[in-house]
N, C-alpha and C positions, 0 to 999 in steps of 0.2 A: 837583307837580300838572301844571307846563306839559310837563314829560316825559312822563306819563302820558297826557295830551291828543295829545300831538304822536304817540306809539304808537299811540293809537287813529286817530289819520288815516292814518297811512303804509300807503299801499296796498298794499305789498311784506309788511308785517306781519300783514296784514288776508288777503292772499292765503295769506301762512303760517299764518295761524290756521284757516283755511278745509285748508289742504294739513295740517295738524297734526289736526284733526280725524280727515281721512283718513288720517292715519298711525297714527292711534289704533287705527282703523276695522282698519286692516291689520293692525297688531301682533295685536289680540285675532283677528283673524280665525286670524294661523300659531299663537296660540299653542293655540288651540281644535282647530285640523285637527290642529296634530302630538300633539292628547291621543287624537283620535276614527279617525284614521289610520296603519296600521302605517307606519313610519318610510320605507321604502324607498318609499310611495307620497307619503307628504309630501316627501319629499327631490325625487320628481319633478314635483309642483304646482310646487314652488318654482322649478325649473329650468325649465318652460313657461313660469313670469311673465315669466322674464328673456328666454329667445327672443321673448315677443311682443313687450317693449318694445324690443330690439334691431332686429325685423322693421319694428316700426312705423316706425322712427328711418329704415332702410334703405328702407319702402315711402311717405315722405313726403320725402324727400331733396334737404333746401335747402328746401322749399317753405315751411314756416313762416316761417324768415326771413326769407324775399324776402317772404313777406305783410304781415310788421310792417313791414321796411322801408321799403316802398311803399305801405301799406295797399290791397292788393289785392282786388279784389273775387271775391265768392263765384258765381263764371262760370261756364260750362257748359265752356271750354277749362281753366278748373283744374281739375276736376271728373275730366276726359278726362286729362289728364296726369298727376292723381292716381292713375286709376283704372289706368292702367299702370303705372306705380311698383309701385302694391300689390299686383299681383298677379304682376311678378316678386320681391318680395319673398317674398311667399306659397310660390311653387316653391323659392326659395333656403332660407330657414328650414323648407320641408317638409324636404328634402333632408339636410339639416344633422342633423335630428331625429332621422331614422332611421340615419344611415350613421355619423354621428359620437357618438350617447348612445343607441343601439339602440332608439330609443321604440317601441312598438307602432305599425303600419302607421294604426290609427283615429286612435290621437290625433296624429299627425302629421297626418294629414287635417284634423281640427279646428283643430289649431295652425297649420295651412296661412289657413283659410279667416276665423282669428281674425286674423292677423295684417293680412292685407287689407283688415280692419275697422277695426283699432286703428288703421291710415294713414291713411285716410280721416277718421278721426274726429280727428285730430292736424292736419290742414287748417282741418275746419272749425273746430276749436278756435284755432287761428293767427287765424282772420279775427276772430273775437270779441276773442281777445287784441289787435288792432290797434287794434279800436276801444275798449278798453280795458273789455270788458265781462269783467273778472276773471273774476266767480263760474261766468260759463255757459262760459267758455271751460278752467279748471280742472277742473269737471265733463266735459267732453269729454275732456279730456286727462289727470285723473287717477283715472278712474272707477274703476281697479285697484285700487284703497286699498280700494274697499268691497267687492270680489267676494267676497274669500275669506272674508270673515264671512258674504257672504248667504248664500254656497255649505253655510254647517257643516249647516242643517237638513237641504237636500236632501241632502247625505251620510247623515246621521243615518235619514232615513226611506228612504233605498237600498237594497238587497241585500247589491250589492258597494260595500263603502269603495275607491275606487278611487279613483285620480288621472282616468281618463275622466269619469267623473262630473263632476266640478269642471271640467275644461277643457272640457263641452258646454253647463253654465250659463254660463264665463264668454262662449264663442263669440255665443250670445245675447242675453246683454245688451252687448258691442258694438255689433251689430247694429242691436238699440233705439235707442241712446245718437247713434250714428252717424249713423242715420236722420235722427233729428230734431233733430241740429245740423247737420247740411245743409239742413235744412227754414226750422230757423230765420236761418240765415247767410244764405240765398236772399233770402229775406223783408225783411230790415233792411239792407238795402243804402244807403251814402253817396253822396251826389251827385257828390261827388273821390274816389270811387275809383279806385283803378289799376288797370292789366287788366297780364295776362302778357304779356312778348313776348322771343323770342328772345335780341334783345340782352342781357336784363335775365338771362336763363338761364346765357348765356355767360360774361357778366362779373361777376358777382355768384354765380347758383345754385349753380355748379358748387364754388367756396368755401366757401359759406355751407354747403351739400351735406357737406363732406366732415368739419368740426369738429362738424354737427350730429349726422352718422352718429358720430364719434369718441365724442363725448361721454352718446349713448345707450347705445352698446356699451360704455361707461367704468364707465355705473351699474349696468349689469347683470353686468359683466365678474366683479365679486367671485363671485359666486354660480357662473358659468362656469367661472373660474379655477380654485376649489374644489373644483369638480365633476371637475374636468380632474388635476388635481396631489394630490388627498387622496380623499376619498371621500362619497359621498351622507351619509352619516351626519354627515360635517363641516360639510356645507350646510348640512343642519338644523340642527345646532349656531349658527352661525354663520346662518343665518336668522334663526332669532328674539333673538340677542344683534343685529343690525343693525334688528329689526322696534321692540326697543323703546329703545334705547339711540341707535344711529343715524338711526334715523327722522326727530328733530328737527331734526339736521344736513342731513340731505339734503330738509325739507320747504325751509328755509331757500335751500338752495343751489339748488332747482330753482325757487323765490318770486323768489328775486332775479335774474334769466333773464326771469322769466315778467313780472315788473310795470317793471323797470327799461327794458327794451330799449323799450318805445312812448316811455315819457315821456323819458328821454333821448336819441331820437331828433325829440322833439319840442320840445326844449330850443333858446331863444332865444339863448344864448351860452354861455362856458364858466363864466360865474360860478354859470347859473341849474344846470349839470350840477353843478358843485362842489358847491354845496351840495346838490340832491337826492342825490347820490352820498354826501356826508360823513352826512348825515342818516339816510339809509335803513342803512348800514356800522354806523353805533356804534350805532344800535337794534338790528340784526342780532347784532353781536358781542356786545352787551352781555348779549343773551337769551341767546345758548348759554353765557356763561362762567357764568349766573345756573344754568342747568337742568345744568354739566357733574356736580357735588357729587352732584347728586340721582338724574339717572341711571346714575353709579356704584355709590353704595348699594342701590336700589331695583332694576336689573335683576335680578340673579340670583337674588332673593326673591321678584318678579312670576314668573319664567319657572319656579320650582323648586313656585309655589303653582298655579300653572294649567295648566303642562303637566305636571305629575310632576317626582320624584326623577331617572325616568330620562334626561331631559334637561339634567341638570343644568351649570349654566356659569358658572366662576370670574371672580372679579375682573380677572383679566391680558386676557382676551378684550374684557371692556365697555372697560377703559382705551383699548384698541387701539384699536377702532371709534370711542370717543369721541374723542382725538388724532384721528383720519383723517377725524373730522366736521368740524372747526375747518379741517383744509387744504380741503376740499370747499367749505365756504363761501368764503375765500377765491378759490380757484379762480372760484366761481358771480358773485359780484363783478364780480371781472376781466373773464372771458368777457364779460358782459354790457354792459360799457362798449366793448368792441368789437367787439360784435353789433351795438351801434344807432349807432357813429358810427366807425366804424373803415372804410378805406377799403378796397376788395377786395383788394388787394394784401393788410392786414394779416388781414382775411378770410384768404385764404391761406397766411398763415404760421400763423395762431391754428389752422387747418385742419391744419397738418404737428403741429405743436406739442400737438394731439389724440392722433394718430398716436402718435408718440415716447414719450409719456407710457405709452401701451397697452402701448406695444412695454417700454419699462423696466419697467412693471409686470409685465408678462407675463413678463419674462427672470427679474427678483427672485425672483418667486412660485418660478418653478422651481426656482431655485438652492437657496432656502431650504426648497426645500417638509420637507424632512427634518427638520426643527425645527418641525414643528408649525404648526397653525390658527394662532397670535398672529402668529408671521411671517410668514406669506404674507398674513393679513392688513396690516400693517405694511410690506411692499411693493408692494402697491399701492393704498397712499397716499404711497408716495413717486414713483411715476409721476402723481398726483394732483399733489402738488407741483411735479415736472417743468413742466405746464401750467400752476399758477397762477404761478410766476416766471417763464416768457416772458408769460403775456396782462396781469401789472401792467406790464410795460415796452411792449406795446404798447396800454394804455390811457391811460397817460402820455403817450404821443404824441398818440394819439389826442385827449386833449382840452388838450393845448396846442395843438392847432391850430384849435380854435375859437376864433373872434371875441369 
């Protein structure tokens, strides 16, 4: 019972229940468009998700960080600095869309004007997450989870089943979403907040910047890489084997990031991080070794009864995703212990160590690609591992050097 109590407090669990929801939210959403969508246009919804969250990561750069870090206030010079960020973001990711995956000229425009949104909305989201208002700052930051389900009507009552369709609902409800967490960030302002400045760019952003771009383009990379080395049709595949199978994994991996990094940074010594660190890890771990059994059996029977036959995806696939769920979490961990007390220096190595991991990943996928979806899946989660064994040995450090 006192483990059960203790689960229901841990706010890292509570965020995940809340991020698990949304994965729910997700899953049914791919697996409902890849039923009501010919395949080559859901293979390209799925590849816009991943450039938005890539663009957002690229058009919010460092800023989150530095907000937790410092609890920053929701100013009219972040705002300004936001607003550039996002909108070279926007031209990069437009750019990207058409020259490098041929997208159509409109949905590139969309995808341009989406990604500018989702930046901005990853700010205000940061400042909520500082002040530790979980649920509003989740909701900013992982509004994605619910698009593609809201999007199946307006498909449905369409013309054309198109992928434009989908990326012009989801363009507007950023926009929404965005709005009015800057409205509310505005509003709720702390008497000790921190304001931006220079220094703090220099020494900190430009680190904190370059693991945080690493590790968005990390989460989206599978779906890229896929796209890149195999074929649209394997996305799919490998979409909805990650929407229901891996989902748990990565809600876990981006909870413990999202609740960890305030309060460990708000930790009185090393004993009080010890223990929220030991405590939030074995409820963490415990849940996915509980859920791995289940979602081996159960994916390929969900995805074979709601998207069709023709979708169909074996047991070797969900294993994969599920192993490269369990490094992801660990990885998410790590990261986290040296997001919120890691000096800039190990900021910058955690930063390179970002990198490296992409780079290994990306070299793997190649190599193997000839051997099929399970392999190239299965190499890059060993670029995942790459990063989680350098950021445990600079979190060890990390909190040996507290007091």
């Amino acid at each position: 019972m006192r483990i059960v109590i203790g689960a229901l407090r841990s706010p890292a669990l509570r965020s995940a229940a809340i991020l698990a929801a949304g994965g729910a939210g997700f899953a049914l959403g791919n697996l409902l468009l890849a039923r009501v969508l010919p395949e080559r246009e859901y293979g390209a919804v799925s590849l816009l998700l991943s450039l938005i969250q890539v663009g957002a990561a690229l058009g919010s750069l460092g800023l989150p960080t530095l907000v937790n870090r410092h609890a920053l206030a929701a100013t009219g010079q972040l705002f300004r600095y936001g607003m550039w960020l996002a909108l070279l973001a926007a031209l990069v990711v437009g750019a990207v869309a058409v020259v490098s995956y041929q997208l159509p000229s409109f949905i590139a425009y969309v995808l341009a004007a989406t990604v500018a949104a989702a930046a901005l909305g990853r700010i205000a989201g940061a400042v909520m997450q500082s002040r530790q208002r979980f649920g509003t700052s989740l909701l900013l930051t992982q509004i994605h989870n619910w698009l593609l389900l809201a999007s199946v009507p307006l498909v449905l009552m369409a013309d054309a089943r198109s992928a434009a369709v989908v990326s012009v609902f989801i363009l507007v409800c950023y926009v929404i979403t965005t709005s009015a967490g800057w409205r509310v960030a505005t509003q709720e302002q702390r008497p000790a907040a921190g304001t931006l400045s220079l220094r703090m760019l220099w020494s900190e952003g430009l680190s904190a910047a370059g693991f945080g771009l690493a590790f968005n383009v990390f989460l989206q990379l599978d779906r890229l890489v896929i796209g890149d080395v195999l074929s649209l049709q394997d996305v799919a595949a490998y979409s909805l084997v990650a929407s229901v199978a891996g989902s748990p994994y990565r809600m876990l991996q981006v909870s413990a990031g999202h609740t960890l990094v305030p309060r460990l940074r708000a930790a009185a010594n090393r004993e009080t991080a010890m223990k929220l660190l030991r405590h939030e890890a074995l409820l963490m771990i415990g849940l996915s070794v509980l859920a791995a059994p289940v979602l081996f059996w159960l994916t390929p029977w969900i995805i074979g009864k709601v998207a069709g036959p023709a979708m169909g995806v074996g047991h070797m696939l969900t294993a994969a995703v599920i192993v490269v769920g369990f490094v992801r979490l660990w990885e998410g961990l790590a990261a986290a212990v040296v997001n919120a007390i890691g000096t800039p220096r190990e900021l910058l190595i955690l930063s390179v160590l970002g990198w490296l991991g992409i780079a290994v990943a990306v070299a793997l996928a190649s190599i193997v690609s000839r051997d099929g979806l399970v392999a190239v899946v299965l190499a890059l989660g060993a670029g995942w591992c790459a990063i989680a064994v350098g950021a445990t040995t600079l979190a060890f450090e990390a909190i040996l050097r507290l007091d």
